[in-house]
C-alpha positions as CSV (number, residue, x, y, z in Angstrom):
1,X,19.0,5.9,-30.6
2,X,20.8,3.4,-28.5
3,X,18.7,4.8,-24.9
4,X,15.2,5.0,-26.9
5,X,15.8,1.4,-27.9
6,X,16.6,0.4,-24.4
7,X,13.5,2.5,-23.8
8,X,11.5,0.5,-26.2
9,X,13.2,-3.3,-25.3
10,X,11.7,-2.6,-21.3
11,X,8.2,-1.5,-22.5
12,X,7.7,-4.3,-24.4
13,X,9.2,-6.7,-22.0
14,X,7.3,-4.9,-19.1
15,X,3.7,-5.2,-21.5
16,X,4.5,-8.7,-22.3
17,X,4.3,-9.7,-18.4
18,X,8.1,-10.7,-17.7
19,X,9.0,-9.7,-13.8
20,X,10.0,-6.4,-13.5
21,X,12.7,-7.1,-11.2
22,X,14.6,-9.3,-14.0
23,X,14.3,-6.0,-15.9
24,X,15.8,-4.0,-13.3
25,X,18.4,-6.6,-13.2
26,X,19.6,-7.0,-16.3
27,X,19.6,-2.9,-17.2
28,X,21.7,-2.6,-14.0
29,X,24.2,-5.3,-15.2
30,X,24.1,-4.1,-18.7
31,X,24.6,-0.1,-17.7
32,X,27.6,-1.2,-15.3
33,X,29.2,-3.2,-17.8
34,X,28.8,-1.0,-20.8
35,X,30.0,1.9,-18.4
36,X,33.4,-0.2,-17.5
37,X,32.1,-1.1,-13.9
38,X,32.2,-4.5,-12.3
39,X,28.7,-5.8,-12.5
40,X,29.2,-7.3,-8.8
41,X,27.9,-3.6,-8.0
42,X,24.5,-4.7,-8.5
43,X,24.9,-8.0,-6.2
44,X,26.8,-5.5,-3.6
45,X,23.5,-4.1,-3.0
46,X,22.2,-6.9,-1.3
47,X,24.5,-7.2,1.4
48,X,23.9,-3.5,1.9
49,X,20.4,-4.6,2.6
50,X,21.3,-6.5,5.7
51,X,22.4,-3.3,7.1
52,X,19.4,-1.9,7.0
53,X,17.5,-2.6,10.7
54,X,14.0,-1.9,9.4
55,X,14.4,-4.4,7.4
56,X,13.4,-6.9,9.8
57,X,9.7,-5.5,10.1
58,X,9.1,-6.3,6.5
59,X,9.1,-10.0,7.1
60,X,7.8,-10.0,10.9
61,X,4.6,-7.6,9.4
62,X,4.2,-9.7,6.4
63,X,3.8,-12.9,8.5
64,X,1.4,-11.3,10.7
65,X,-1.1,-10.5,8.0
66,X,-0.7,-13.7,6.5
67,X,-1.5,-15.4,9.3
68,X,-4.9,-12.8,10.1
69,X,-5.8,-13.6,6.5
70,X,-5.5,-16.8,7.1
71,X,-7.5,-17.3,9.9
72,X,-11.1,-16.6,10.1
73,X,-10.3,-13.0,11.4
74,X,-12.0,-11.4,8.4
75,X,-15.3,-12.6,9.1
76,X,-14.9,-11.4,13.1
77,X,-14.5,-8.3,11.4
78,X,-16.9,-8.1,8.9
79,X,-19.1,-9.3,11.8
80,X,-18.1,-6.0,14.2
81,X,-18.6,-3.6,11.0
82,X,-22.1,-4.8,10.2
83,X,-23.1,-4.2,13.9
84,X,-21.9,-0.7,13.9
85,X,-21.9,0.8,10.7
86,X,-24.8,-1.3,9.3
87,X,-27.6,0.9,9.7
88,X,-26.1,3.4,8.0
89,X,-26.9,3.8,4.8
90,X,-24.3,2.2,2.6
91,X,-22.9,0.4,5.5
92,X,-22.0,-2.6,4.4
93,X,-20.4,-0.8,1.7
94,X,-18.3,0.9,5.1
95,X,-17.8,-2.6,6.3
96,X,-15.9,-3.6,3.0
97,X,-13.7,-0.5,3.2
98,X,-12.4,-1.2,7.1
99,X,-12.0,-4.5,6.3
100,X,-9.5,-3.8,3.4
101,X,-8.0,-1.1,4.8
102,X,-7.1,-3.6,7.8
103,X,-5.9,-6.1,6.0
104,X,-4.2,-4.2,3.2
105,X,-2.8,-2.3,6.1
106,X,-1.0,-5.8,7.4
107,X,-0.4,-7.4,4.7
108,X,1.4,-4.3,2.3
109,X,0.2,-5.9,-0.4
110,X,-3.6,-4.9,-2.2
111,X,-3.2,-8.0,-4.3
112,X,-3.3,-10.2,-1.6
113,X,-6.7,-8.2,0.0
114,X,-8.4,-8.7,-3.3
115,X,-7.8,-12.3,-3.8
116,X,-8.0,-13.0,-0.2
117,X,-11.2,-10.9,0.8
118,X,-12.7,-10.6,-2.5
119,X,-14.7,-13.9,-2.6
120,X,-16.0,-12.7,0.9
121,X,-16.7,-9.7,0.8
122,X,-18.4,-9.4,-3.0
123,X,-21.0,-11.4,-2.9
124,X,-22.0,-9.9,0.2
125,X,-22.2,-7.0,-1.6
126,X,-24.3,-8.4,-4.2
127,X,-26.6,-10.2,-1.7
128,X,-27.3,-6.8,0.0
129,X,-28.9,-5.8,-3.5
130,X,-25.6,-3.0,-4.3
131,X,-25.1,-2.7,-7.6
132,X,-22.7,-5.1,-9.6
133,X,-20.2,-2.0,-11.6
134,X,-20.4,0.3,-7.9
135,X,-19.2,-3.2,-5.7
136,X,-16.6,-4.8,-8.5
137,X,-15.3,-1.1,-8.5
138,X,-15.6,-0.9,-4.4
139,X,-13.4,-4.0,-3.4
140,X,-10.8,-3.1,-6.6
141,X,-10.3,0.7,-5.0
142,X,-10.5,-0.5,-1.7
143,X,-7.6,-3.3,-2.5
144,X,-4.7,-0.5,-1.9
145,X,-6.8,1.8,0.3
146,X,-4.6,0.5,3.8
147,X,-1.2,1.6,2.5
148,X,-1.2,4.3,4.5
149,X,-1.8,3.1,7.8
150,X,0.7,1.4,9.9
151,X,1.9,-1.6,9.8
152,X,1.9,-0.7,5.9
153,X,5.2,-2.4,4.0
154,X,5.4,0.4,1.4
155,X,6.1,2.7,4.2
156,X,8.8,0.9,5.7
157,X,10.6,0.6,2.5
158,X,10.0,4.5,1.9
159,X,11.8,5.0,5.2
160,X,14.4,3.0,4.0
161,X,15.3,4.6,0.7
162,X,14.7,7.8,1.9
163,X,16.7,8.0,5.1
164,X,13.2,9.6,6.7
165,X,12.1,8.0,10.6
166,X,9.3,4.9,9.8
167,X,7.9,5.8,13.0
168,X,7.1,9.5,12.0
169,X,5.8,8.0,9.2
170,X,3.1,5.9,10.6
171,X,1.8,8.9,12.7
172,X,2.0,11.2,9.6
173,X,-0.2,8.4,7.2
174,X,-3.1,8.2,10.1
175,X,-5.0,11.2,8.8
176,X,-4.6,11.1,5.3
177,X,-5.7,7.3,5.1
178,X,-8.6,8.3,6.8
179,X,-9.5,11.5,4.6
180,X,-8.8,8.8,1.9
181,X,-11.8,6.1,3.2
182,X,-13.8,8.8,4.1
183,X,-14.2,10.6,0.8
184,X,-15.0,7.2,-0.7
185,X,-17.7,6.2,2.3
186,X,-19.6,9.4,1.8
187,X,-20.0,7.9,-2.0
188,X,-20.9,5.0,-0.7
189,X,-23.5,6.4,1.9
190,X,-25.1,7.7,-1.4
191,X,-24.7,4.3,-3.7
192,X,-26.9,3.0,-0.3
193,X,-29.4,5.6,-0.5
194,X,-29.8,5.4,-4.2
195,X,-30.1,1.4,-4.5
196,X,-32.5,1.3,-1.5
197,X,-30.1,-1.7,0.4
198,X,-31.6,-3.2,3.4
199,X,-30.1,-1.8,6.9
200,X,-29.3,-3.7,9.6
201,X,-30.6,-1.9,12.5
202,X,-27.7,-1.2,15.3
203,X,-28.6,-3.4,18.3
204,X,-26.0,-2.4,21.3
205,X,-26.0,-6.6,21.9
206,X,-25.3,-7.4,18.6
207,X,-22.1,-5.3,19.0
208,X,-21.3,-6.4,22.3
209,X,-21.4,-9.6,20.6
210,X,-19.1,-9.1,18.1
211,X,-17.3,-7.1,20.1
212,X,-16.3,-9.9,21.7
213,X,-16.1,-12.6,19.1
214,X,-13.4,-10.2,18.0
215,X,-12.1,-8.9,21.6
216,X,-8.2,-10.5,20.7
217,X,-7.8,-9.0,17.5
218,X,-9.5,-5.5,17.7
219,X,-6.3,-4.1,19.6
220,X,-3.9,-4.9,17.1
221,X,-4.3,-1.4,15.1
222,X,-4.0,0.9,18.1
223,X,-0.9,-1.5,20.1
224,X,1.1,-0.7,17.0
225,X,-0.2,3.3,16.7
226,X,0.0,4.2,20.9
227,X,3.5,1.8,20.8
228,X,5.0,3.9,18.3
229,X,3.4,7.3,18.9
230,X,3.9,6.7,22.6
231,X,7.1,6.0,22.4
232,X,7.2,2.9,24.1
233,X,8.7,1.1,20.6
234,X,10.5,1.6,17.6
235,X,8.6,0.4,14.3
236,X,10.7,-3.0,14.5
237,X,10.1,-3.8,17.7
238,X,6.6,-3.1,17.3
239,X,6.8,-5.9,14.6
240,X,8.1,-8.0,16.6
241,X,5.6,-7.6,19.3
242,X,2.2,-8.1,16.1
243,X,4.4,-11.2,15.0
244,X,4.2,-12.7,18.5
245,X,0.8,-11.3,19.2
246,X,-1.1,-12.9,16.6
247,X,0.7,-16.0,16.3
248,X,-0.4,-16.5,20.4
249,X,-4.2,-15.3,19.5
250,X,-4.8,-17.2,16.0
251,X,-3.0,-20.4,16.9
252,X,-3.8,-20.9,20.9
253,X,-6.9,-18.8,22.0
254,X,-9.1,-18.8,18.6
255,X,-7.2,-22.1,17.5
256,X,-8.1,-20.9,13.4
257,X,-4.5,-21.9,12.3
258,X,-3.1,-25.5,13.2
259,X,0.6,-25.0,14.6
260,X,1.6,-28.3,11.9
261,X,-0.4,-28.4,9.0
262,X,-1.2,-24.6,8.6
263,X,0.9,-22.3,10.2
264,X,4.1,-24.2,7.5
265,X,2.0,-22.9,4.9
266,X,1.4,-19.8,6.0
267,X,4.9,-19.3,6.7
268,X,5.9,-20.0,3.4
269,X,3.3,-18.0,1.7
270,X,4.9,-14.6,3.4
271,X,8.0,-15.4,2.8
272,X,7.7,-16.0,-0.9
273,X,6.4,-12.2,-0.9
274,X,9.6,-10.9,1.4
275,X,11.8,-12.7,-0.7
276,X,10.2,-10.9,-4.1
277,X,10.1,-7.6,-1.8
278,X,14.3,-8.6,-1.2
279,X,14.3,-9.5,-4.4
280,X,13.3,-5.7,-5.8
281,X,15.0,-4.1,-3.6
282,X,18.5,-5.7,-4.5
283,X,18.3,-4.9,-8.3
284,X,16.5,-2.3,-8.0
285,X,19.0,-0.4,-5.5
286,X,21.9,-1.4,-8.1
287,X,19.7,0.5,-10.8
288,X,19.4,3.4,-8.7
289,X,22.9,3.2,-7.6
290,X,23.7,3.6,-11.5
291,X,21.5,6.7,-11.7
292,X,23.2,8.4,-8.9
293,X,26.8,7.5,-10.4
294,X,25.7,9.3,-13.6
295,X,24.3,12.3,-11.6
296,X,21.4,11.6,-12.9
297,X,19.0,13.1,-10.0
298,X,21.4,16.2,-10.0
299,X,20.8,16.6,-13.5
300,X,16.6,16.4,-13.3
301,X,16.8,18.7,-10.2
302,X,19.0,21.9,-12.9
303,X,16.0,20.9,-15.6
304,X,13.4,20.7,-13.1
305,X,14.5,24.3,-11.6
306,X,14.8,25.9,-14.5
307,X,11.3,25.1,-16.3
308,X,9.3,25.1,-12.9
309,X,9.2,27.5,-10.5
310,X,6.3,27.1,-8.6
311,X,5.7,24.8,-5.5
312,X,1.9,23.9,-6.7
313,X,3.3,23.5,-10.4
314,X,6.1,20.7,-9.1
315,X,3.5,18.9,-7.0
316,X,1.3,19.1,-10.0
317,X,3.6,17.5,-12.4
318,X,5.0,15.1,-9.9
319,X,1.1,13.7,-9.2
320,X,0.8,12.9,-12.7
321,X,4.0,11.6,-13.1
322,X,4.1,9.2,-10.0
323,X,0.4,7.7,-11.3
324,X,2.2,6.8,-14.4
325,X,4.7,5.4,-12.3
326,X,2.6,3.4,-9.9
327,X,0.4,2.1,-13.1
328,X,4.0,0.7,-15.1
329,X,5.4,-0.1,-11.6
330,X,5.2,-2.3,-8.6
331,X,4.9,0.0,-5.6
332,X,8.8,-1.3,-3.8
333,X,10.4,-1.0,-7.3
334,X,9.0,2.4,-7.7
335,X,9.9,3.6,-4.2
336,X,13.4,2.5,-4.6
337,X,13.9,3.5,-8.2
338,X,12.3,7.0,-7.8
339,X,12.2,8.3,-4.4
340,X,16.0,8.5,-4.7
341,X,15.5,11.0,-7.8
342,X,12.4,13.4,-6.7
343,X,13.7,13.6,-3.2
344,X,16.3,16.6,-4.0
345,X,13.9,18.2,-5.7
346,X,11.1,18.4,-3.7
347,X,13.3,19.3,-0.7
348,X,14.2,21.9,-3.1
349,X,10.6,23.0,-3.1
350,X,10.7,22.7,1.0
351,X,8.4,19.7,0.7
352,X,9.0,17.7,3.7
353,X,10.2,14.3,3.3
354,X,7.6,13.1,5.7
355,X,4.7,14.8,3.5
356,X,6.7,13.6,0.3
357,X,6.2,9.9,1.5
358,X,2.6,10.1,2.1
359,X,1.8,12.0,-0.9
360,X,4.0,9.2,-2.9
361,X,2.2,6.3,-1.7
362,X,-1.3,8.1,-2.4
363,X,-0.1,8.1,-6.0
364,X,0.5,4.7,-6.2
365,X,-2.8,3.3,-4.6
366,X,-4.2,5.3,-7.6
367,X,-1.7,3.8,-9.9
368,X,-2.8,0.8,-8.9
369,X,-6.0,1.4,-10.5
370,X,-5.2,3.3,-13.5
371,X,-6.2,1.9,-16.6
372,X,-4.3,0.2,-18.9
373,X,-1.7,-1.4,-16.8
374,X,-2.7,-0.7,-13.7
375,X,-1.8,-4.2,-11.7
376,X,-5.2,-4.7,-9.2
377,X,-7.1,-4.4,-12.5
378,X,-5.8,-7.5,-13.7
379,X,-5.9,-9.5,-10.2
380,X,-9.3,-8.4,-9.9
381,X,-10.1,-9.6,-13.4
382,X,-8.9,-13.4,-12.5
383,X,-10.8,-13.1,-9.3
384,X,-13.8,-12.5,-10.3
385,X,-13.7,-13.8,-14.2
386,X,-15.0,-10.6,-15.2
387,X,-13.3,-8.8,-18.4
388,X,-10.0,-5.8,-17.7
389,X,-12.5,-3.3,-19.6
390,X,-15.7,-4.2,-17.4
391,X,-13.1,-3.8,-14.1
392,X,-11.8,-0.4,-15.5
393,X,-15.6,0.8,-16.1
394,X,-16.6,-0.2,-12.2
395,X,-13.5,1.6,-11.0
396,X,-13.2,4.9,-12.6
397,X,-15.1,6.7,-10.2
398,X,-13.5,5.6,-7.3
399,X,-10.1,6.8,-9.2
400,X,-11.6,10.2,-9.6
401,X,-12.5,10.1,-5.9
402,X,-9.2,9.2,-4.7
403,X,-7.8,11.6,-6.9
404,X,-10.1,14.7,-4.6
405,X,-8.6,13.2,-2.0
406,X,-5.2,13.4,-3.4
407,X,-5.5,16.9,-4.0
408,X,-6.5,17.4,-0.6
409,X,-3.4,16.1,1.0
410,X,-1.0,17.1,-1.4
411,X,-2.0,20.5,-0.8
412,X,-2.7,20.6,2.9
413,X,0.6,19.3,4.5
414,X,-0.4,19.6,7.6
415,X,-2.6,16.6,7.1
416,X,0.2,15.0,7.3
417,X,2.2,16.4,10.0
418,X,0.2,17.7,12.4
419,X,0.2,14.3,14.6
420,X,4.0,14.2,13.7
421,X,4.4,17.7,14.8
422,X,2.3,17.3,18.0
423,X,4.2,14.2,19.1
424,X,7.3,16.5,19.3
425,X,9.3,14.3,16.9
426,X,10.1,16.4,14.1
């Protein structure tokens, strides 16, 4: 009776809008204490943070996509898109997916794509005659859609909990993310075709053009990919090297961001979302410290193995039950709360860790959008004053799309690890 209160108390709490990390916190100190262990477990978990050497790309990667949020980087490459995918049909539609999938990709956080990009990138839509539910729905899905690309923050932490190389998985997340954006363009090829929008036709100087306009930033995505799938660095370093890289191009060559007034700002900005990411991953590593004490994962795994037998059942299951998860959960709580507990099992099931991540994370982008709770719902809501229930109507097709290509890559792991396997890492 006691647990299903408990049960109830963080439902409520978590419905009511209170942080979840304060939740986290107080079960962990209330489960040590009631258990007879000193609560400074929880706080201990910190420090053990600090240990962790990825951890420094969370912050360096975070500052990065501020800063090409920031600056007036999104319409250089809104500009590029339009000149080479406009005159395909739905291409603007295209344009709005690379775009978030670049910047979500940066930033690790689809919140911050949706408020940031959204008032430039929907009424573009609109203009371009697309329909209101298909582009609301469009720039919602497309909010999350960059998780799986490098230099995504979700991964790193997945790496982290896990114990699983960061730099396998940004090869391994390549060609799933791109299944993922293709699925979703070939709808919106046909959205195009069915609401007659205008092309722009492809002019080779118009690309040129843009080509240029753009010339600093466009290598960003494939320094990080060759740097890490070369070889040449390790996913910190490679950090390290965006951090400098863009602060050098968006503060002294394209002089968007002033080094006094707004770089301070933007500074500040990503470091309030590292210190909530810190934040999370302190309590919420004390929780799952708790869980472990308790044998809690060894437990699951004996229930798990005797009601389930199959591989394809257990991948099933744990679909549905990680887009229940990503919808009640903020995507570094959940990684660090329940990667810990499906990770004995699915190695159980000889699903590779590697594959496990990228199949995770795919389940949270959906999550993401799930209806009721799901938390890009809501931010796109306040963006664009429309109603939760109008959002949730424009996005349900786009969930059942992600969900084909969930399938896909749950089931095909060698969408996953065929890069990792070719680079001889694994």
């Amino acid at each position: 009776m006691t647990i299903w209160l408990i049960v109830a108390l963080i439902v409520l709490l978590m419905l009511s809008g209170a942080p979840l990390f304060t939740i986290f916190g107080a079960l962990a100190l209330y489960l040590f204490f009631v258990s007879g262990i000193d609560i400074s477990a929880v706080i201990i978990e910190l420090y053990r943070l600090t240990d962790m050497p990825p951890l420094v790309a969370i912050p360096l990667f975070a500052f990065a996509g501020y800063m090409l949020a920031e600056s007036n980087a999104p319409h250089r490459l809104v500009n590029l898109s339009q000149a080479v995918f406009g005159w395909i049909p739905g291409g603007l539609a295209i344009v709005v997916l690379v775009t978030c999938a670049f910047f979500t990709a940066f930033t690790g956080a689809s919140g911050v794509t949706i408020v940031a990009l959204g008032g430039l990138l929907y009424p573009m839509l609109i203009k371009e005659h697309y329909p209101e539910k298909f582009s609301l729905g469009l720039v919602t899905a497309s909010g999350s859609i960059g998780l799986l690309f490098p230099p995504s923050l979700p991964i790193i932490v997945y790496g982290m909990v896990a114990g699983v190389s960061i730099d396998k998985l940004f090869v391994a997340g390549i060609i799933p993310g791109i299944i993922l954006i293709s699925i979703i363009a070939i709808y919106s090829v046909r959205e195009g075709i069915r609401a007659q929008v205008p092309r722009v036709p492809f002019v080779w100087s118009n690309v040129i053009r843009t080509m240029k306009e753009v010339a600093w930033e466009l290598p960003l995505p494939f320094i990080i990919i060759i740097g890490i799938y070369g070889g040449f660095v390790t996913a910190t370093e490679a950090a390290s090297v965006t951090a400098f890289y863009v602060f050098i191009v968006e503060v002294f060559i394209y002089r968007d961001l002033k080094i006094f007034s707004d770089l301070p700002r933007v500074m500040k900005e990503s470091m309030l979302l590292v210190g909530a990411i810190i934040s999370i991953l302190g309590v919420a590593l004390g929780l799952t410290n708790y869980l472990i004490d308790q044998q809690v994962p060894q437990k699951l795994f004996e229930f798990v193995q005797t009601n389930i037998s199959s591989p394809i059942t257990f991948l099933l299951i744990l679909n549905g039950f990680l887009i229940i998860v990503g919808m009640m959960m903020d995507i570094f709580s959940a990684t660090i709360v329940v990667v810990p507990l499906i990770l004995p099992i699915a190695r159980a099931f000889n699903v590779d860790p590697v594959h496990l991540g990228i199949v995770f994370l795919t389940n949270l982008e959906i999550g993401y959008l799930t209806p009721p709770v799901g938390l890009n719902l809501f931010l796109s809501s306040l963006r664009f004053k429309k109603p939760v229930l109008h959002i949730t109507k424009s996005v349900l097709v786009f969930i059942l799309l992600e969900l084909v290509a969930l399938m896909v890559i749950t089931y095909w792991p060698g969408l996953s690890l065929w890069l990792v396997h070719l680079n001889g890492t694994q």
